[in-house]
Each structure stands twice: as C-alpha cells, then as structure tokens.
C-alpha positions as CSV (number, residue, x, y, z in Angstrom):
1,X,0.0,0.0,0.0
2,X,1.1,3.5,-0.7
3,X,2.3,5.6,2.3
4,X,-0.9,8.0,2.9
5,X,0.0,10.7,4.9
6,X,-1.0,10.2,8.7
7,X,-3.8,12.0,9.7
8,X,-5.1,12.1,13.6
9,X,-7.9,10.1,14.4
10,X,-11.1,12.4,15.4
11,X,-11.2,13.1,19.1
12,X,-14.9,12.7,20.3
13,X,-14.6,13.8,24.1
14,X,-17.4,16.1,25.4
15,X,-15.5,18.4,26.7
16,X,-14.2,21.5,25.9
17,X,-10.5,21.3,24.6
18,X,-8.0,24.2,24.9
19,X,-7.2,25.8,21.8
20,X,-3.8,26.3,20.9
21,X,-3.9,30.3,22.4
22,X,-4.8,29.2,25.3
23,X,-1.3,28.0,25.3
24,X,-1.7,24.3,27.0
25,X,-2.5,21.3,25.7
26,X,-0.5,19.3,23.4
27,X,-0.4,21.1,20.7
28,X,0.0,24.9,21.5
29,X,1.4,27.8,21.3
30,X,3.8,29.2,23.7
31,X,4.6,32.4,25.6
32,X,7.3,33.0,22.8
33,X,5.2,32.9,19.7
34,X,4.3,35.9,18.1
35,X,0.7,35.2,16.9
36,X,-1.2,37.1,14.1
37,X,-4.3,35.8,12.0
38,X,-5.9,36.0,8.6
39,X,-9.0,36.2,6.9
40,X,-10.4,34.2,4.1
41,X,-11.7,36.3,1.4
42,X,-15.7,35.6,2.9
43,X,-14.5,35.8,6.2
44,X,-15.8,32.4,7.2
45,X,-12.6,31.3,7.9
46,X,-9.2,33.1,10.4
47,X,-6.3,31.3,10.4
48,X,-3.9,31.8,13.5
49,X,-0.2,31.5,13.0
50,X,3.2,32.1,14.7
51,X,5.4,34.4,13.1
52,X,8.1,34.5,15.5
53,X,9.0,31.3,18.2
54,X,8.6,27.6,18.3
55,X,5.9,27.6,16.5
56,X,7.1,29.8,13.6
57,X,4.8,29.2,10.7
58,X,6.9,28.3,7.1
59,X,7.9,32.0,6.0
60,X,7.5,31.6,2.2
61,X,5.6,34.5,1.0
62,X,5.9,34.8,-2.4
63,X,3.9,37.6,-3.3
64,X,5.6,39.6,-0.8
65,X,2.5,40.9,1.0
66,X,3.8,40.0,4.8
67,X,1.7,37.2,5.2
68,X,3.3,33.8,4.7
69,X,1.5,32.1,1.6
70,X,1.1,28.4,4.1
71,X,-1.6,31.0,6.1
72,X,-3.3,32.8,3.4
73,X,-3.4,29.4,0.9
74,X,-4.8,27.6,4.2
75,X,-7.8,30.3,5.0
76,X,-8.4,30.5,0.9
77,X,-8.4,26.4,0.6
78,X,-10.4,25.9,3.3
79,X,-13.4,28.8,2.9
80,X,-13.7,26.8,-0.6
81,X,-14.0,23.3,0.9
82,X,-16.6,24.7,3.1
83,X,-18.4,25.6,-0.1
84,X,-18.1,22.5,-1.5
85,X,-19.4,20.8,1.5
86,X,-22.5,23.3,1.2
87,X,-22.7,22.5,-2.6
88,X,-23.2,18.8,-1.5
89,X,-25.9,19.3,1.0
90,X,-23.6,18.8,4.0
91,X,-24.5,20.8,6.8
92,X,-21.2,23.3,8.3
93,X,-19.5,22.9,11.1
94,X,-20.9,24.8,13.6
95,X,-19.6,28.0,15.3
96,X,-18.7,29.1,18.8
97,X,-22.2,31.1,18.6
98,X,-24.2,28.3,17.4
99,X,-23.5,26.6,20.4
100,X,-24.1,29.8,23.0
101,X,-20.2,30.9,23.2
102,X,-18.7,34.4,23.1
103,X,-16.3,34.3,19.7
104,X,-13.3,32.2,20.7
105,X,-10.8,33.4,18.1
106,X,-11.8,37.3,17.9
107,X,-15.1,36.4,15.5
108,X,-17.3,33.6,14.7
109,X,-15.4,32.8,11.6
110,X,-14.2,29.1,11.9
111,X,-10.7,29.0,13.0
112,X,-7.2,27.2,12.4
113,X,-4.2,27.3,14.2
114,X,-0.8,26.6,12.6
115,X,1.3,24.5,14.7
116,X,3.9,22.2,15.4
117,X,2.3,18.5,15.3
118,X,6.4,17.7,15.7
119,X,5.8,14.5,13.5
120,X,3.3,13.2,15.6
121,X,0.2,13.9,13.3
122,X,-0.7,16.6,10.9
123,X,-4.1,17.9,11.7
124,X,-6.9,17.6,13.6
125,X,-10.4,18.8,14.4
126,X,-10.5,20.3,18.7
127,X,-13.9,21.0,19.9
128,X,-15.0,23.7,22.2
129,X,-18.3,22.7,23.6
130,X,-20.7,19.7,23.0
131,X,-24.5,19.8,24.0
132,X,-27.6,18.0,22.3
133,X,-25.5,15.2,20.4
134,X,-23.5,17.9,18.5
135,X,-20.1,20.6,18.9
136,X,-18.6,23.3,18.2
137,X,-14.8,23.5,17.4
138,X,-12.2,24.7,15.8
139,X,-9.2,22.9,13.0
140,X,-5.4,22.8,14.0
141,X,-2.6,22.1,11.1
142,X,1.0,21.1,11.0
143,X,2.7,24.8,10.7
144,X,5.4,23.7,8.2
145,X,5.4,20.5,7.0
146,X,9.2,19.7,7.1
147,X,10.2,16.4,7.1
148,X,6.0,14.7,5.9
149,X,5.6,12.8,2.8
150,X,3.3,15.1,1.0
151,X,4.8,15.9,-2.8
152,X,4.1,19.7,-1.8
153,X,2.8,22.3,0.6
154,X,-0.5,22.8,-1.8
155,X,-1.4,19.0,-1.6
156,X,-1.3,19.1,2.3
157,X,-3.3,22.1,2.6
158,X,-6.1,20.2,0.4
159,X,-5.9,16.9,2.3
160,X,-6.0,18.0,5.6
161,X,-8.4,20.9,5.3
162,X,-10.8,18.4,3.3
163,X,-10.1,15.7,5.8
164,X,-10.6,17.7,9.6
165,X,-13.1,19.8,7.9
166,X,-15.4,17.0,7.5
167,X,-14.9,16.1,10.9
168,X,-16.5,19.5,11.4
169,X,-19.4,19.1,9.1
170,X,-19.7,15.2,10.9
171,X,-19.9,17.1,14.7
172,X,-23.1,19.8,12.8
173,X,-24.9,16.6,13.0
174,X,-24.0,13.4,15.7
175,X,-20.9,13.3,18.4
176,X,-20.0,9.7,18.9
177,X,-19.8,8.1,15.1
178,X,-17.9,4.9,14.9
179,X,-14.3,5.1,13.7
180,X,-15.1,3.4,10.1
181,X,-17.6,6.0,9.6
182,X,-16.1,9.1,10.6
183,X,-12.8,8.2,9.3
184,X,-14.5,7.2,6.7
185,X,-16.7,9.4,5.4
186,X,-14.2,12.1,6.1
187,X,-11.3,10.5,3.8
188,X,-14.0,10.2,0.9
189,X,-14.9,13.8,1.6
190,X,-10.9,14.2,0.4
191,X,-11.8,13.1,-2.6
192,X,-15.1,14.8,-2.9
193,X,-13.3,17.7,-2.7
194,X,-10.7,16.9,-5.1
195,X,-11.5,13.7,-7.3
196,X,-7.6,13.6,-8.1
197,X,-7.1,13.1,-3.9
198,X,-3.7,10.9,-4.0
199,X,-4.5,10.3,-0.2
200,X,-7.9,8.9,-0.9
201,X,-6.4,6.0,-3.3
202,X,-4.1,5.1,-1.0
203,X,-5.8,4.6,1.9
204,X,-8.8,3.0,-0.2
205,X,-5.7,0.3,-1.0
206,X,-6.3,-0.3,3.3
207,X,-9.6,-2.5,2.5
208,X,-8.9,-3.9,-0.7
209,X,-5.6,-5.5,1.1
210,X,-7.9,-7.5,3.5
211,X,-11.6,-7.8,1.9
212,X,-12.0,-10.9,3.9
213,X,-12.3,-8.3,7.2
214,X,-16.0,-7.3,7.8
215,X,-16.4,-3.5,6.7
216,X,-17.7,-2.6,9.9
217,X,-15.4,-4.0,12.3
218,X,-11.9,-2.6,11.9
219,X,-8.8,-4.8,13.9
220,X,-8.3,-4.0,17.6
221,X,-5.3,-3.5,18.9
222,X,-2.8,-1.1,17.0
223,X,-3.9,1.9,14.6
224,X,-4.0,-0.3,11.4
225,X,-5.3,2.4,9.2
226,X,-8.5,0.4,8.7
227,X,-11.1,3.1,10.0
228,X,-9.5,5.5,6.7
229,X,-9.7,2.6,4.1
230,X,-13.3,2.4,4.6
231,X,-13.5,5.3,2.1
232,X,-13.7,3.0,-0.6
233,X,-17.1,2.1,0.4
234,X,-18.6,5.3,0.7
235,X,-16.5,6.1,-2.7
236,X,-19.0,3.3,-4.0
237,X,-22.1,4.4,-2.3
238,X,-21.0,7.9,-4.4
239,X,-20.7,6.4,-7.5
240,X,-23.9,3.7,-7.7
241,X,-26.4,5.9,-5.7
242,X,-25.1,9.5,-5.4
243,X,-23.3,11.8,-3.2
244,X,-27.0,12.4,-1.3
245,X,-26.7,9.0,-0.8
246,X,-23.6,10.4,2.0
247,X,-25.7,13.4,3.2
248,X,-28.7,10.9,4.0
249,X,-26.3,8.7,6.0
250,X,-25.4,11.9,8.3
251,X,-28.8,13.1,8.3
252,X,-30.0,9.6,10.0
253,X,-27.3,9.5,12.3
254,X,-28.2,13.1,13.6
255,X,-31.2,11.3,14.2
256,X,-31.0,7.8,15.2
257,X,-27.8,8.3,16.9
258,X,-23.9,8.6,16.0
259,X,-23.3,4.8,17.7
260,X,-26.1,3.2,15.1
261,X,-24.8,3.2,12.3
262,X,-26.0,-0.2,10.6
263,X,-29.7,1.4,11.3
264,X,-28.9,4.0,9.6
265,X,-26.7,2.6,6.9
266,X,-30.2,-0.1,6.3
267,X,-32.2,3.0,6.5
268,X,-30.5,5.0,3.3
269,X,-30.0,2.0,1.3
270,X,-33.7,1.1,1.8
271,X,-34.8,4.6,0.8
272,X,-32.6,5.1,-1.8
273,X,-34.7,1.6,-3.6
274,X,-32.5,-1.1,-3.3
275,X,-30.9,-3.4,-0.4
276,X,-27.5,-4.1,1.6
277,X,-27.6,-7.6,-0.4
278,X,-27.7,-6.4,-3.9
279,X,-25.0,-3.5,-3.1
280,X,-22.5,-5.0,-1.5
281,X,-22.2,-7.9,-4.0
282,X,-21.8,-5.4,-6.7
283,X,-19.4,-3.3,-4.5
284,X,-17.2,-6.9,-4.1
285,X,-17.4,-7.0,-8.2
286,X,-16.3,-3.7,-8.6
287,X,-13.4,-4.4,-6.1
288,X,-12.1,-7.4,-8.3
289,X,-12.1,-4.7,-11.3
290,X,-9.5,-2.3,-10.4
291,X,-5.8,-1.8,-10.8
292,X,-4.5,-4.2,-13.7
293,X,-7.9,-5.9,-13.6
294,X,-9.4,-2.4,-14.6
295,X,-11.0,-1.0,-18.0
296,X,-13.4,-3.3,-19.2
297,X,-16.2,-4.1,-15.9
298,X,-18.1,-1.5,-14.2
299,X,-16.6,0.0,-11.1
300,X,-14.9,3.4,-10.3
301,X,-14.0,6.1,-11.7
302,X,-10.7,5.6,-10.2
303,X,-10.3,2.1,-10.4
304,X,-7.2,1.6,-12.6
305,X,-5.7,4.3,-9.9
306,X,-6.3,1.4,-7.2
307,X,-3.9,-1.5,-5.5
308,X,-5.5,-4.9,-6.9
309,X,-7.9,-6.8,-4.2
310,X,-6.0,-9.4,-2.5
311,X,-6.7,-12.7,-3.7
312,X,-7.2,-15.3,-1.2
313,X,-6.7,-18.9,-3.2
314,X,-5.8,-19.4,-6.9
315,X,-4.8,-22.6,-9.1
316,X,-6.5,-25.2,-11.3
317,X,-9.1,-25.9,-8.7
318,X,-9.6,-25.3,-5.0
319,X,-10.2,-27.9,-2.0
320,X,-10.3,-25.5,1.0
321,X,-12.4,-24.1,4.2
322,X,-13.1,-20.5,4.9
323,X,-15.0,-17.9,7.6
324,X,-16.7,-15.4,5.9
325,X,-18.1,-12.7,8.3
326,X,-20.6,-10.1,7.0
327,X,-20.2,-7.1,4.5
328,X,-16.7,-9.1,3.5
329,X,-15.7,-10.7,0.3
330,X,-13.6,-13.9,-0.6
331,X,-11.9,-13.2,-3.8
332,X,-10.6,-17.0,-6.1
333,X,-9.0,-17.0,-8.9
334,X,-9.0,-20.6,-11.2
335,X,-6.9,-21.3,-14.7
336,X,-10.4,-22.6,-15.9
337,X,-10.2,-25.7,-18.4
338,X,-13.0,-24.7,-20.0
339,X,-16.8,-26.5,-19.3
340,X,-18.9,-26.2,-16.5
341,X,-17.9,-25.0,-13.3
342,X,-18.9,-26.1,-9.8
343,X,-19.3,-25.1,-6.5
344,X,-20.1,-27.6,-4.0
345,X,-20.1,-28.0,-0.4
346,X,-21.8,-30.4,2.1
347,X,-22.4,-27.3,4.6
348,X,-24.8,-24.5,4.5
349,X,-23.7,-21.5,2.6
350,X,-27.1,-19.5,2.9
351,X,-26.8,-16.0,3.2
352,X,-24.0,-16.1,0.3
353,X,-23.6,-14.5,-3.1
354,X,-21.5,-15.2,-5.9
355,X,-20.4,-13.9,-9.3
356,X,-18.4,-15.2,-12.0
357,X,-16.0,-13.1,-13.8
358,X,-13.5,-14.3,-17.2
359,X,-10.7,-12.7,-17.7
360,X,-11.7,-10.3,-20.7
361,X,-10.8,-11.6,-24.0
362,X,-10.1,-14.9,-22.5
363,X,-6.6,-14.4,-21.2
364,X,-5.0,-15.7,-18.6
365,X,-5.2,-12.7,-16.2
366,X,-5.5,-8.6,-16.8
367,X,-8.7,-6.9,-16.9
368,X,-11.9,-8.7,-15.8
369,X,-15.0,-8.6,-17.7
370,X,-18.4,-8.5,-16.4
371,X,-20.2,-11.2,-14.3
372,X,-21.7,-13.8,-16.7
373,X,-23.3,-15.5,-14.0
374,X,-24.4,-14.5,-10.3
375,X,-26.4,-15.9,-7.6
376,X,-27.5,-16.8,-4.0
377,X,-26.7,-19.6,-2.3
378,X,-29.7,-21.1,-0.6
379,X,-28.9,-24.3,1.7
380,X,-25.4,-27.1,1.0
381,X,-24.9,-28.4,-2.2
382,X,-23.3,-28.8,-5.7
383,X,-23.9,-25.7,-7.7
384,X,-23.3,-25.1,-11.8
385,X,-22.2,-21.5,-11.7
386,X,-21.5,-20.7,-15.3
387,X,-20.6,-23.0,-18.6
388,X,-17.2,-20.8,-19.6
389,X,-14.5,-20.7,-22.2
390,X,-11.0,-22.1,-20.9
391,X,-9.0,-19.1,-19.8
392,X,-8.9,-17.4,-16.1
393,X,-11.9,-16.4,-14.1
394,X,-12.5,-15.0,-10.9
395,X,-14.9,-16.5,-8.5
396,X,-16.3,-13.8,-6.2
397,X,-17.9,-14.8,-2.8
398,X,-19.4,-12.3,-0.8
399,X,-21.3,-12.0,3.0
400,X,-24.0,-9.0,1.9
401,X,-26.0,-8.8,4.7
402,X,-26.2,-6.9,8.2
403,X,-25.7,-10.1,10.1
404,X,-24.0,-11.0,13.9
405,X,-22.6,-14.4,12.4
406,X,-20.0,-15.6,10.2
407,X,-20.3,-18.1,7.6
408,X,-17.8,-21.0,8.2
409,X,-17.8,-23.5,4.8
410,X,-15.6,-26.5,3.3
411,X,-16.1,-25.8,-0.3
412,X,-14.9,-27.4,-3.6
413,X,-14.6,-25.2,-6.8
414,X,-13.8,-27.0,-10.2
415,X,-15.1,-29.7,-12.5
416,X,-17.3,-32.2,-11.7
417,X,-14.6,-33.9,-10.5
418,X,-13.1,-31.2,-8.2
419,X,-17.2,-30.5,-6.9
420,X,-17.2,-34.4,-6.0
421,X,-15.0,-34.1,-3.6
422,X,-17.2,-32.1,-1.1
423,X,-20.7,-33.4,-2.8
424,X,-21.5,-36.4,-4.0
425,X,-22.5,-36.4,-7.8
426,X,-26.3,-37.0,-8.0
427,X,-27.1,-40.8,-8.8
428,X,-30.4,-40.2,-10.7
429,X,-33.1,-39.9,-8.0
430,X,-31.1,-37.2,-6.3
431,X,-30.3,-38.3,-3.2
432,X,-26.7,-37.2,-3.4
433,X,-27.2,-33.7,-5.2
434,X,-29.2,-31.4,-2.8
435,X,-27.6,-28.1,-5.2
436,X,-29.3,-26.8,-8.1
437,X,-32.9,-24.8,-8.8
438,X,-34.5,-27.2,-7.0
439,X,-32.8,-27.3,-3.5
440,X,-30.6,-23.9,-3.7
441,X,-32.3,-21.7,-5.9
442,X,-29.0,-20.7,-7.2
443,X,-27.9,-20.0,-10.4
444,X,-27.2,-22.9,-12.9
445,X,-25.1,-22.7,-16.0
446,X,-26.1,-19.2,-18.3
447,X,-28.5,-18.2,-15.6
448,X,-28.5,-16.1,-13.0
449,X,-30.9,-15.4,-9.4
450,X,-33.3,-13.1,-11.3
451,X,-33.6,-10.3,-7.7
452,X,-29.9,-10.3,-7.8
453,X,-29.1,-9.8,-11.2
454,X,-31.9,-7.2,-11.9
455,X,-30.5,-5.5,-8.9
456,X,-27.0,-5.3,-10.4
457,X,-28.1,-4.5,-13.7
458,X,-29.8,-1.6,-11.9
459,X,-26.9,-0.1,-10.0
460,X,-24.8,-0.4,-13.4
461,X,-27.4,2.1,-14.5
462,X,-26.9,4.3,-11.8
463,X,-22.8,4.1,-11.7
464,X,-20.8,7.3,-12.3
465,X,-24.0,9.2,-10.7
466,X,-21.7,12.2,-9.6
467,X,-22.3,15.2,-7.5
C-alpha cells in the first residue's frame, strides 16, 4: 500500500479542549510565539499563525504581502472546501455562537491554528463545547510541514483541510460516530473535494488488502489504518447511488444516533430503492475490477488508480475451508479448463452471493469482464455457476447482509470432479445432489438469481452518478 499521509484520528470527548492560544494542551502555542491571523476572502474562515517562536509558521511568502502564503493558501483552501461541502448538501460545522459561546478566536469565523504537530500527526479537528449530540470547534494544522511525505505544501493544505473539515461538518450533525464511519466518510470527503485526492487511493488500498475483514469492524489492537480505508465504500455508495446518498447517511445519524450506524446505513439504502444484499455484491465486483484488472467491468471512476484486491486462493481448482463474516468478500482465482464450473459444499452456505468473472478476451489474467453469472446460495450443495470458455476467471464470494454471524464452509470449486470431492454427484433420484434450482435456488449454467441480477443490472445504471 502507498504511504498515505497520517492523519489524527477524530477526538470525540465532550468536553471543551483548549485551543492552541490558550497555550496548553498538546499542541499549543507558547509564551514566545508571536501570533497574528488572517481572513479568508468571505471571512468564514481566520487562520492563526506564529510568526516568530517555536511555532514559527513556514515563512514563504511569495507575493511579498507579509503574510506567509502556508496561512493565506490555508484560509483561501479551506473557505472553498466549506463551499463544497455546502454545494453537496452537507451541513457546516458549527460555530462558537451556534453553540451559546462568546467568539473564541476574535469572531465567529471558523478558526485554524498553525502548529507544530512535531511528526506526531498533521491535523486535527478540537472542539469547544458539546450539548444535544453535536459541537462546536475549531481545525489545528502542522505549521510547516518539514520532514511529511506530501509531494508539496498545496497537496497538504487540500488533504487536511478536506479531511478535519469534515470532521467538522460530521460534529453539525452526531458526536460519537464509529471510527469506520467518521474516518470514513471524512477520507472520501478528500476526494469529494478533489476527485484527483492521491491520499484517498491510497488509503482505499487499506480494504482492498484485507476484503476478507468485515467493513464494519476494523482490527483492535494497534492503529492499522482500517477506519481510513473504509473510504472505498462510501467512494461506491457515491458512484452507484449519489453523493445524497452520503448526506442521508449523516442526516440519520443526527437522528437515530452517532453509535447506530447499521440502522442508519439499512435506512438510506432502503430509501434510496435497493438493499444491503444487492449493493455489497456489486461493490465486491467492482473491487475485483481495479488496478491491472481495470478497464473493461463496471466500477470506479478511479479504479485503474487502485492497489489490486487481495486474492485469497488461486490454481486449477480449490479444495479448501473459509470464515466469511458479513459485509466481507472472498476473492478465487482458477486457470479454468474450460466447461462447466462447480461449487459444491456439504455445509450450509445460505446468506452467500456469488459472481463469476473471465478474464476479458479470454486471457489468462489482466482486466476482468463483467459477471456472466451470479447468484444466492440457498442451503449445502453442488452448484453449476456458469458453462465458460478455458481461460482465467475469478470467482467472487461475498457475505451481503447486516448479520451477527460468520459463515464458516468447506467448499470445492472446479469440474465435476473437483465438486465431488465435497458433494457427491447426483445418482439419478437425487439423493446425493441437494444443489441446483431445486434445492438452492442458485444459479445454474447461463442463468443467474433473477432479484440479484436485476438489482446489479440496476446499479450499473446508476454508476458514475456524480455530485
């Protein structure tokens, strides 16, 4: 994965935090700095920085106005990030009067402090006060930059102001969102911002790395950069059903709650006509298509700008068990002889889709095509998924449902011979075969469950649905 700049992780406490003036806390200013401020153009933005003392801000100033350009391109880049977020539908961060407080920073314009982060982050959202489920705050940024991985001063400004700001926008409606959707929904907003975000792709690369990991549930333990790659998902919730799709999800958090975010996850997907089942099983295929499996299947506008998915078995055939927890994605590849294609497996899969994916122009790897075939699994069984050319093809198994429980199988995927290994081939009065129409309802060769693959067909017609 590409080295994404690190960005804090949102701090949800109640309680007030000291801004940097106040000169405590951990990142402040001190009793030597020297600290001006300017506006944005609109005035809905002051930026606060150091001019002389520790936290000295970075003194290029190439129009030779006496202001340093980090300060004046910081209040210009965020006043238009705000507008974008207002563009969107996104409600504004809220001020210091919004929430019954005298003006913090000399006006109720939103303010940002410049700062030394010293290498220990690069931005992050403070807040002032919290009452009624939402805050107030206020945006702190590293003050110079030296020694970060960003290619330039004008690409940091962007990410982090897009980044923290949303952080903002995500306190104007619920305190206490989960880390996969605040980080999130606030690494998309990078990219909703600026469609060419660098930082975006790479952190999308986060999920695509470990698709077998349930969307919701990131690793404990260590910051793994999870809670960030979770962008990806709301960079597909963009794309198939719009960028209200991301205001609605905010909008039923203000009002279910920040800490229910399934409910209100189930909530927009049901209002916006469809269900968790049929998007996340077209969200796995457009996962396979990306990187050097891009340019022919639906999926992103970016996708040939993504890491590939991870691949979790690949051969001939494959004899093997798996766990597959909910909203996550088992990704096979096969060197495909060519004939039918079975899945079999003597335990119960239900609760599964599938889709079947060539190689384009039947080559052994490189872009992927469409699905020719998809389904749900509906009980155990030996299953016919599609009747296919010799060449590669990706098997895609997804868990698309809001569930508690994983899935734990022994599966066979191959020829008849392969499928036999896990299910007995049926000896005529169908004893042995409990797959198929009859018992599974799952797809057979050329055919495909008709719910499902309406439902795909649908969001291919709403893809590249843009702000």
């Amino acid at each position: 994965m590409p080295g994404p700049a690190a960005i804090l992780l949102l701090a949800v406490g109640a309680a007030a935090a000291a801004r940097p003036t106040d000169l405590t806390g951990f990142y402040a200013y001190t009793a030597e700095d020297v600290i001006e401020y300017v506006d944005s153009p609109e005035g809905t933005v002051r930026v606060h920085y150091s001019v002389e003392g520790p936290n000295q801000v970075k003194a290029l100033d190439a129009d030779d106005d006496g202001i340093p350009d980090l300060a004046q391109d910081t209040a210009l880049e965020a006043e238009l990030v705000l507008q974008a977020y207002a563009d969107a539908g996104f409600r504004l961060p809220l001020s210091e009067e919004d929430m019954g407080l005298e003006p913090l920073g000399g006006s109720n314009a939103l303010d940002f402090y410049l700062v030394d982060f010293d290498g220990t982050g690069d931005g992050q959202f403070g807040t002032d006060r919290c009452s009624g489920g939402v805050c107030s705050g206020y945006m702190m940024m590293e003050n110079d930059f030296k020694g970060y991985g960003y290619p330039d001063l004008g690409e940091a400004v962007r990410t982090l102001s897009s980044h923290e700001l949303f952080h903002g926008v995500q306190y104007a409606y619920a305190v206490d969102q989960p880390g996969w959707v605040a980080e999130g929904t606030a690494t998309w907003a990078e990219y909703l911002y600026d469609p060419d975000s660098y930082d975006f792709r790479a952190w999308c690369g986060r999920v695509l790395e470990e698709p077998e990991r349930a969307l919701d549930r990131p690793p404990s333990g260590a910051f793994t950069g999870w809670e960030y790659g979770t962008a990806l998902w709301f960079g597909f919730m963009d794309q198939a059903l719009g960028t209200e799709s991301l205001v609605a999800l905010q909008e039923a958090l203000a009002e279910l709650g920040g800490d229910q975010d399934i409910d209100a996850l189930a909530a927009v997907i049901a209002d916006a006509g469809t269900d968790i089942e049929t998007l996340f099983a077209a969200y796995a295929s457009w996962n396979l298509a990306v990187g050097d499996r891009a340019g022919v299947a639906e999926s992103y506008d970016f996708a040939a700008d993504l890491t590939e998915v991870a691949i979790a078995k690949e051969g001939d055939s494959v004899v093997d068990d798996e766990r597959i927890y909910p909203l996550a994605t088992l990704y096979v590849r096969l060197d495909h002889a060519g004939g039918p294609l079975y899945w079999a497996t003597a335990d119960d899969p239900t609760g599964l889709s599938w889709a079947v994916h060539p190689v384009a122009d039947g080559g052994a790897d490189g872009p992927v095509a469409d699905a020719v075939a998809t389904g749900s699994f509906d009980g155990p069984g030996r299953v016919e998924l599609a009747d296919l050319d010799a060449g590669g093809v990706f098997v895609v198994v997804s868990h698309p449902l809001f569930a508690e429980n994983s899935i734990a199988i022994d599966y066979c995927l191959g020829d008849a011979d392969v499928a036999s290994e896990c299910v007995a081939e049926d000896d005529g009065d169908g004893a042995a075969d409990t797959g198929g129409e009859e018992k599974g309802g799952c797809s057979s060769a050329g055919r495909t469950s008709g719910s499902l693959w309406l439902g795909l067909l649908a969001l291919v017609g709403l893809g590249r649905r843009r702000r």
